[in-house]
C-alpha positions in Angstrom: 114.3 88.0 87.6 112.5 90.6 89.5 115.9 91.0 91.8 118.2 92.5 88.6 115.4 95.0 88.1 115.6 96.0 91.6 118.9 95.9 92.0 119.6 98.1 88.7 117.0 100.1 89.6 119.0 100.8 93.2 122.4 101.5 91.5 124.3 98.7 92.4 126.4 97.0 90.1 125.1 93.5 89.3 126.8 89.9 88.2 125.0 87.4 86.7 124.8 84.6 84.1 124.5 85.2 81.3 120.5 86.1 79.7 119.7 87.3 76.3 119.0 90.5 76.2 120.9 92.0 79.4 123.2 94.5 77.9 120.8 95.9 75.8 118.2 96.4 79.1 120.7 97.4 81.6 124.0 98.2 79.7 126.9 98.0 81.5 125.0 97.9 85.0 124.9 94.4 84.6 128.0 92.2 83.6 127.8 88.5 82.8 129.8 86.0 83.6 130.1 81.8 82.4 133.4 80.8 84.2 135.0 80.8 87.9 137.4 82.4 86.0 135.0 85.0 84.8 133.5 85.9 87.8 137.0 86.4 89.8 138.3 88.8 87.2 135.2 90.7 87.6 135.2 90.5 91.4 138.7 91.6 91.9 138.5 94.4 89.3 140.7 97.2 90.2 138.1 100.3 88.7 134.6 98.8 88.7 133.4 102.5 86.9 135.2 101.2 84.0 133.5 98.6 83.4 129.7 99.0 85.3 130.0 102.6 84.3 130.1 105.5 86.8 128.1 106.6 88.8 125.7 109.5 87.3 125.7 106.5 83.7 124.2 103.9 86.7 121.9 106.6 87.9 120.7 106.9 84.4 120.2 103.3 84.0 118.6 103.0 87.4 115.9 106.2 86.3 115.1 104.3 83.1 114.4 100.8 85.0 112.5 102.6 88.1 110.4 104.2 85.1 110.3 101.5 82.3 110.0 98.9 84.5 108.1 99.3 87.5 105.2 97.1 88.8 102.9 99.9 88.0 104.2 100.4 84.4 104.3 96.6 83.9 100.6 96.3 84.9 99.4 99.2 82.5 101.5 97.6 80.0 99.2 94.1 80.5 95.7 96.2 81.0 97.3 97.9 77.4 97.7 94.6 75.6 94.5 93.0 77.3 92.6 95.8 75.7 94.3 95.5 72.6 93.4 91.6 72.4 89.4 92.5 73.3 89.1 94.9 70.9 90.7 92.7 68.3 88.4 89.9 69.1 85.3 92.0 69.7 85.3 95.7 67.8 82.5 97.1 69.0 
């Protein structure tokens, strides 16, 4: 979703369910969750920088995502692979 990346890419902490591939594109930013259970314990948290990470580490994350993943990135990533396919198909 469109919304973590923004989100991450503000700072803010971020709960979700759970989607292959999170921790490894937002690290601790973004925390998962599958119970009621889950999601309290994670709400009522008593140091959220312990598990999200602290500030400057969100910062980090949020740099990487506003960089890595930003429309205009996305977008020279597709004109990238579009060229990629053309000249594959037609090398001229």
């Amino acid at each position: 979703s469109n919304r973590l990346f923004d989100a991450v890419a503000s700072g803010a902490r971020v709960v979700t369910d759970p989607v292959e591939g999170l921790a490894e594109l937002f690290g601790p930013s973004v925390q998962t969750y599958e119970t009621a259970d889950d999601l309290r314990r994670i709400a009522t948290l008593p140091d959220l920088d312990a598990v999200f990470g602290d500030d400057a580490a969100r910062r980090a994350v949020a740099d990487r995502v506003r960089t890595e993943h930003s429309f205009s990135a996305r977008a020279r990533r597709l004109v990238e692979i579009a060229l990629e396919a053309r000249s594959a198909r037609d090398p001229r």
